[in-house]
C-alpha positions as CSV (number, residue, x, y, z in Angstrom):
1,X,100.7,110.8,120.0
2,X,103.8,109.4,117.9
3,X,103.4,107.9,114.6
4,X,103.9,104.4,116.3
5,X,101.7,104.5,119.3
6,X,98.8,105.9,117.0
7,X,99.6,103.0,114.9
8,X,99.3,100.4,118.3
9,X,96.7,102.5,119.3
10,X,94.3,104.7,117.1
11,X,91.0,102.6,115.8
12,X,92.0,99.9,118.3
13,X,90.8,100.4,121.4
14,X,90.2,96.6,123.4
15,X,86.6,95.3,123.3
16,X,84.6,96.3,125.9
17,X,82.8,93.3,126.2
18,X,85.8,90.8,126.9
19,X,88.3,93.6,127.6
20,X,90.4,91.8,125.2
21,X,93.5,93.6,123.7
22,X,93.0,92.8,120.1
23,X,89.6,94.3,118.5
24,X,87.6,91.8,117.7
25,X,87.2,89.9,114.1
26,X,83.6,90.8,112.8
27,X,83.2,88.4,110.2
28,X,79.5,89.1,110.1
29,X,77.9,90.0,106.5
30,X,75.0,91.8,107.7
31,X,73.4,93.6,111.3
32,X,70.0,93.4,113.0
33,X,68.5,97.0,112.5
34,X,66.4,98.4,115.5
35,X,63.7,98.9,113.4
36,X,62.6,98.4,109.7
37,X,64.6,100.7,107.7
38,X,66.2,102.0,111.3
39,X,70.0,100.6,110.9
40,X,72.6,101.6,113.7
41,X,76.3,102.6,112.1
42,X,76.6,98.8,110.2
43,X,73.7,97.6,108.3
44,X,75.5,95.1,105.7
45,X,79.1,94.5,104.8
46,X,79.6,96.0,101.8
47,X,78.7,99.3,103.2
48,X,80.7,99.4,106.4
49,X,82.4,96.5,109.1
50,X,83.9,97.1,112.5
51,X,86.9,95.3,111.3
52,X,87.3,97.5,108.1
53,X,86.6,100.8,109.8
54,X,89.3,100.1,112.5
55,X,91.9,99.7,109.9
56,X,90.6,102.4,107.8
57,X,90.5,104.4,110.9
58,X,94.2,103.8,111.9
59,X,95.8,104.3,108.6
60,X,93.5,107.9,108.3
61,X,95.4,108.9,111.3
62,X,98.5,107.7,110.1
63,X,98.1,109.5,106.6
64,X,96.6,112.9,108.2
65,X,93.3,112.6,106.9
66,X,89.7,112.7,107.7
67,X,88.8,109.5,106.3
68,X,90.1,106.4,104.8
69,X,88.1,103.8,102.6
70,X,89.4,100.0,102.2
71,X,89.0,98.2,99.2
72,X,89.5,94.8,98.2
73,X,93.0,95.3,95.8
74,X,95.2,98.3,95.1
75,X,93.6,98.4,92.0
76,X,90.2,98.5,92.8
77,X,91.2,101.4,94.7
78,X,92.5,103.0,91.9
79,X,89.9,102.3,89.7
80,X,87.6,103.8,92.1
81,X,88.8,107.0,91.9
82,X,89.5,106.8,88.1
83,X,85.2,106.3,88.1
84,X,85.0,109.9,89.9
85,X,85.6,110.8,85.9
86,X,83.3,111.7,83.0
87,X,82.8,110.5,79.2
88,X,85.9,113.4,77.9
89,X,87.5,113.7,80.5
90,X,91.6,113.9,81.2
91,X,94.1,112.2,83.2
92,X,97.5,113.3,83.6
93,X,99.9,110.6,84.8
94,X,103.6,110.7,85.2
95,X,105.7,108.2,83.4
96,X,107.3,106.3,86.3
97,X,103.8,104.4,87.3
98,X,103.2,100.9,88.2
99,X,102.2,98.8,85.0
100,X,98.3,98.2,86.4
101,X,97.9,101.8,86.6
102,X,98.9,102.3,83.2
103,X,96.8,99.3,82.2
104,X,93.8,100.7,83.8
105,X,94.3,104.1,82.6
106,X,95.3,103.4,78.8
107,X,93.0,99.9,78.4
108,X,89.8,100.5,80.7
109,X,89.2,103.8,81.7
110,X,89.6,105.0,78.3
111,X,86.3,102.6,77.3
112,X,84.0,105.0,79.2
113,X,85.7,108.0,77.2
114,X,88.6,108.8,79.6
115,X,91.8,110.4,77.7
116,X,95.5,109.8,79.4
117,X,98.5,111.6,78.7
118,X,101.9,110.5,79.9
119,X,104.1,112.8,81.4
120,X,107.3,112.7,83.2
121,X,106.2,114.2,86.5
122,X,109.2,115.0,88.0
123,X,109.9,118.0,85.4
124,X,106.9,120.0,86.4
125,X,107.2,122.4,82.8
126,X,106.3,119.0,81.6
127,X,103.9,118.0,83.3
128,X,102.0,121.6,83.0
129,X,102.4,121.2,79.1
130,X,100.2,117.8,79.1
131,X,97.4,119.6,81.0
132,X,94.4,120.7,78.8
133,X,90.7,122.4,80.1
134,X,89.4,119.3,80.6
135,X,91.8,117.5,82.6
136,X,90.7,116.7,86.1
137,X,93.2,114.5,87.7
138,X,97.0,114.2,87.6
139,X,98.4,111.1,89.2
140,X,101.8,110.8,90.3
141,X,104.0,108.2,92.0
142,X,106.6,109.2,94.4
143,X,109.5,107.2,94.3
144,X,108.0,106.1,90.9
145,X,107.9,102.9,90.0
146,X,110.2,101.6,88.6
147,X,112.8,104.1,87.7
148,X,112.4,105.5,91.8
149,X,111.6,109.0,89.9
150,X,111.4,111.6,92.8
151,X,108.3,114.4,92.0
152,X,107.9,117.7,93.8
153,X,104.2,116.8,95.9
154,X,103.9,120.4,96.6
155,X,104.4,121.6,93.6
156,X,102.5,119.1,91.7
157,X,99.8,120.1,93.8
158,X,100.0,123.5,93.5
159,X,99.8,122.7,89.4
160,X,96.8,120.7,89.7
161,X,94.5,122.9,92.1
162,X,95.3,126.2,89.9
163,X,94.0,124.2,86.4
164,X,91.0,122.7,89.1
165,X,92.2,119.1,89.0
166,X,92.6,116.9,91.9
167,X,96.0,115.4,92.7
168,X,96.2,111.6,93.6
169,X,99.4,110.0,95.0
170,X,100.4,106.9,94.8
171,X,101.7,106.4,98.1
172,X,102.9,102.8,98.0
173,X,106.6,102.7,97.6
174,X,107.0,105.5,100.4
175,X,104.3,104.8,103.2
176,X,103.2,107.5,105.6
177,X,106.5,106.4,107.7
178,X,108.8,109.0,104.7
179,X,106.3,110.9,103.2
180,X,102.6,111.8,103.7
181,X,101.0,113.7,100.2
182,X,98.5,115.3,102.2
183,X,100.7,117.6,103.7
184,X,101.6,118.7,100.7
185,X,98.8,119.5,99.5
186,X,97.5,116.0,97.7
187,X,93.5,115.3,97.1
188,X,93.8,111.7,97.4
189,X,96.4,109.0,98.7
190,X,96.2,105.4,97.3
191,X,98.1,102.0,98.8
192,X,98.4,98.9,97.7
193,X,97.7,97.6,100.9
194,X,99.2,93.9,99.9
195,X,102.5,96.0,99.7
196,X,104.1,97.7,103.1
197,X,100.8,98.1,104.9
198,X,100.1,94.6,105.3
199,X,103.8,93.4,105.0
200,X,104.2,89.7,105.2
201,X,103.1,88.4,101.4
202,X,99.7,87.7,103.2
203,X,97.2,90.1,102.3
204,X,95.6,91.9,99.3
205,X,93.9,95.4,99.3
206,X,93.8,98.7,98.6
207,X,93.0,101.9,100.4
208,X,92.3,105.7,99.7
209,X,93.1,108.5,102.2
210,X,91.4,111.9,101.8
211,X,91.6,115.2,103.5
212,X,88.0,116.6,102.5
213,X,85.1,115.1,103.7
214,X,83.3,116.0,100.4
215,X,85.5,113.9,98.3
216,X,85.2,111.4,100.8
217,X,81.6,111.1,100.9
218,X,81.9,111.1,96.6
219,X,84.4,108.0,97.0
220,X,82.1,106.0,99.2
221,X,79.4,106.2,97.3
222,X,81.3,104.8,94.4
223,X,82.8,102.5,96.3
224,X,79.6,101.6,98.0
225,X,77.6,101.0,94.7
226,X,80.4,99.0,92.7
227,X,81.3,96.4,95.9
228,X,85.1,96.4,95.9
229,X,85.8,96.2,99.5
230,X,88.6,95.2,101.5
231,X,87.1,91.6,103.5
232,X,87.0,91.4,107.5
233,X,89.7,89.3,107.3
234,X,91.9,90.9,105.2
235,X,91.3,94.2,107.5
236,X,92.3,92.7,110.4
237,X,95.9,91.5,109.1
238,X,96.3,95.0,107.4
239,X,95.6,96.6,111.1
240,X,98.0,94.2,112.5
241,X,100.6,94.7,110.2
242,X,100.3,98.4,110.4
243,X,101.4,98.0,114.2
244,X,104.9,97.0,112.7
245,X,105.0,99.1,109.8
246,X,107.4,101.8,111.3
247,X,109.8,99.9,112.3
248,X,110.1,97.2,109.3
249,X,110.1,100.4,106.9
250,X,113.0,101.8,108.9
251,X,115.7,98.7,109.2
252,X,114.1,98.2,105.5
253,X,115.6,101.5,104.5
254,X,118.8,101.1,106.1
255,X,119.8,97.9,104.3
256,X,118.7,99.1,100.9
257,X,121.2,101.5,101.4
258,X,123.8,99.6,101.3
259,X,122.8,97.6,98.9
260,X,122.3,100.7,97.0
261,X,125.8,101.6,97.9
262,X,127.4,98.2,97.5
263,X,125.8,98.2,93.8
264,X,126.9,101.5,92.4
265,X,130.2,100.5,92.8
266,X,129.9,97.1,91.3
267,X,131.8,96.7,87.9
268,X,129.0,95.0,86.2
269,X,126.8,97.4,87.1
270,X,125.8,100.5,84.5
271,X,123.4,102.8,87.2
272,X,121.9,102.5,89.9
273,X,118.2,104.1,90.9
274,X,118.3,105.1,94.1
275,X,117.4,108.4,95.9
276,X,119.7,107.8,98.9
277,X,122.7,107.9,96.4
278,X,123.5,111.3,96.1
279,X,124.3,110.9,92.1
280,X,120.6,110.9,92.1
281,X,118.9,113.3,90.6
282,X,115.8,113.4,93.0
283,X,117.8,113.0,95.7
284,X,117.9,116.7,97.5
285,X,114.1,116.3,97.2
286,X,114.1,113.7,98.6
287,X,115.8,114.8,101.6
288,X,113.2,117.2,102.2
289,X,110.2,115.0,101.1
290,X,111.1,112.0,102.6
291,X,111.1,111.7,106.5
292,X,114.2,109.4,108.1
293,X,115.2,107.0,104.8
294,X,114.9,107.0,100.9
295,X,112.4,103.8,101.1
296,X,113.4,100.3,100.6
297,X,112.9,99.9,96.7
298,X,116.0,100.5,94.5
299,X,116.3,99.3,91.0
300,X,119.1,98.8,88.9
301,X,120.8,98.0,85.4
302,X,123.2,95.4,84.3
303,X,125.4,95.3,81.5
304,X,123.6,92.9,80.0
305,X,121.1,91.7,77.1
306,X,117.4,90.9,77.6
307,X,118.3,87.4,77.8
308,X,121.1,87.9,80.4
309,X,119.1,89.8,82.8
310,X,116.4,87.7,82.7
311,X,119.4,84.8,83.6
312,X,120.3,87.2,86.8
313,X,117.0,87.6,88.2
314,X,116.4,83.6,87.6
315,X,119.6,83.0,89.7
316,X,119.4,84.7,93.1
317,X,118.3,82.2,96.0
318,X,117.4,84.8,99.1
319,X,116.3,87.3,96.8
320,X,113.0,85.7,95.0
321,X,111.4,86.1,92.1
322,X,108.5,87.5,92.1
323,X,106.0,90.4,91.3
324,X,104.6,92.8,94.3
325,X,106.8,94.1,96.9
326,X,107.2,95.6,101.0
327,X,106.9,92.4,102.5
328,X,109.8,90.8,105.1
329,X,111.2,88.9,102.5
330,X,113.3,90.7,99.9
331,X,112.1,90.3,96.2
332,X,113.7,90.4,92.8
333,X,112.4,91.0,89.5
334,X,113.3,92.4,85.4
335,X,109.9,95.1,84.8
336,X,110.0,94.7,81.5
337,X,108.9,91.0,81.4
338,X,107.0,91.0,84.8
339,X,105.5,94.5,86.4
340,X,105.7,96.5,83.3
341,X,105.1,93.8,81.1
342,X,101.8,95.8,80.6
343,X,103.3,98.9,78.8
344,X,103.2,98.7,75.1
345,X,106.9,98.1,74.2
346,X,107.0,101.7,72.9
347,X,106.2,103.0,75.5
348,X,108.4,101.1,78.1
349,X,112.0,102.6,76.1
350,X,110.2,106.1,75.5
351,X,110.4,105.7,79.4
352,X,113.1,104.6,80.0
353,X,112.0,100.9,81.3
354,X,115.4,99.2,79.5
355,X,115.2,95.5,79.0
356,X,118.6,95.3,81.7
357,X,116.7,96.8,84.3
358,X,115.9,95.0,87.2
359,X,113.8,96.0,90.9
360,X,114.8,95.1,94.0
361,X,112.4,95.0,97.2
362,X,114.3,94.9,100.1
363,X,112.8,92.8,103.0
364,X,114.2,92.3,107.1
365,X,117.1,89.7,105.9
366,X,120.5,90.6,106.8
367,X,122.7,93.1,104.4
368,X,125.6,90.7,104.3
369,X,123.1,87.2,103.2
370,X,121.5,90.0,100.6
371,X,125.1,91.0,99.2
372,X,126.3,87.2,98.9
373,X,123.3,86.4,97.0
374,X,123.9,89.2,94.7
375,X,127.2,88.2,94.1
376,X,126.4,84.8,93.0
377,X,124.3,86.1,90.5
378,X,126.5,88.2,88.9
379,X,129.4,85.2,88.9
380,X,126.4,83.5,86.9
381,X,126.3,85.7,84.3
């Protein structure tokens, strides 16, 4: 089947008791066991729900993998796989990640002994020089976030397996709609659910997508014994919005195109990061990565102070301002007081996260509304 029917249709089959269309909501917290110490597939929530294995279920099918495990926040998905490390362990990450991770990597996983280097990950010569013997993961977000930094998957894959490290993805700003990491040879996927998967500003969780069945079984367990699941409820409007998720992604991506192009030609504008321009320098990679668009997240920067683009991203009406993103409403922000606020201030210019950059995510509104809006900003500056 099609991306969109499996979508519709995989993990979702109507209830056979009712025959109704929609699965069931099992809100239950635990199940009667046929015998003492005798439990059928569910035995208590924490370690399984109908509602959280249909979604699980769909999005593995989406992604291409065996399994899938929900959790309750992007983060706590994260963090589970950051607990498959020991006391000495290494983490390489590349540059152009989401503040959280790098506040989880740099301010709690290095507690239990955990060393991170920073590396910009699409310049692979770089990336190979942060590696050391004991480095056993190299994490990676492509687009990044929030420079939309374009990575070679394959490649970074291909690094990671010959030094025995796994590769995790952070899969958010893409979806499996443009680009799937397992079949380029990733370990491990991560969403932030709250993001594309569940789409409507409604929902928070996480999820991890594996190929190996191994590694699966090694992520459950953590997840199992530490409690950070995705809820029934939460489940159930992450397998609904999934049902929509190709087609809001697409008509996404075709607006923030033109917005992309409708910015980089805009006087008060000094770049724009976007890898459907073709001044990008990701952006031939990302015609090959990157299945039917170039993702709905673009960010820019003004001529402007500090001070002045905070007054920008204060003064657009459609556009709001807010953290998160991949919802049906477009959303405006500056990173370096808001997402990225996180990074130590050294870090964020070593990075290239300048005080005049702001990130746009680009919801179901009409191009023209989105332009005007823009334009009034700018006339406010």
């Amino acid at each position: 089947m099609q991306f969109r029917t499996r979508a519709i249709h995989v993990g979702q089959a109507c209830d056979p008791a009712t025959g109704a269309v929609v699965p069931p909501l099992y809100l239950a917290t635990t199940f009667v066991q046929r015998a003492a110490g005798e439990a059928a597939e569910f035995d208590y929530s924490r370690s399984g729900n109908p509602t959280r294995k249909a979604f699980e279920t769909t999005l593995a099918s989406l992604e291409g993998g065996c399994g899938s495990l929900a959790f309750a926040s992007g983060m706590a998905a994260t963090h589970c796989v950051s607990m498959l490390l020991e006391p000495g362990d290494h983490v390489v990450a590349g540059a152009d990640i989401y503040g959280g991770t790098y506040r989880l990597l740099h301010k709690i996983a290095s507690r239990a002994g955990v060393r991170v280097t920073l590396a910009s990950s699409q310049h692979l010569d770089q990336l190979a020089a942060a590696i050391n013997p004991r480095t056993r993961l190299i994490w990676i977000e492509s687009p990044g976030n929030p420079l939309l930094s374009i990575t070679d998957l394959a490649g970074c894959a291909e690094l990671a397996h010959r030094h025995g490290a796994w590769l995790g993805v952070d899969n958010t700003f893409a979806t499996p709609v443009l680009t799937r990491p397992l079949e380029f040879g990733a370990d491990i996927v991560m969403h932030s659910a709250t993001k594309y998967l569940g789409g409507h500003s409604d929902v928070l969780g996480g999820a991890l997508v594996v190929q190996n069945p191994e590694l699966l079984a090694q992520l459950y367990f953590i997840q199992n014994a530490t409690g950070g699941v995705m809820a029934p409820w939460e489940s159930f409007l992450c397998s609904r919005g999934l049902k929509t998720l190709e087609l809001r992604v697409r008509e996404q991506c075709r607006t923030a195109q033109l917005i992309a192009d409708y910015l980089s030609t805009h006087s008060q504008v000094e770049r724009v990061l976007y890898p459907g321009l073709a001044s990008h320098p990701g952006h031939e990679l990302a015609r090959r990565q990157m299945q039917g668009g170039f993702g709905a997240m673009l960010s820019f920067e003004i001529r402007a102070d500090f001070a002045a683009a905070k007054r920008f991203v204060e003064s657009t009406r459609l556009f709001q301002l807010a953290v998160s993103l991949g919802s049906v409403e477009s959303l405006i922000e500056q990173p370096a007081s808001m997402s990225h606020a996180s990074y130590d201030p050294a870090d964020r210019q070593a990075h290239g996260i300048s005080d005049g950059l702001v990130r746009l995510s680009v919801g179901l509104e009409a191009f023209e509304d989105l332009r005007a809006d823009l334009e009034q900003a700018f006339a406010a500056l």
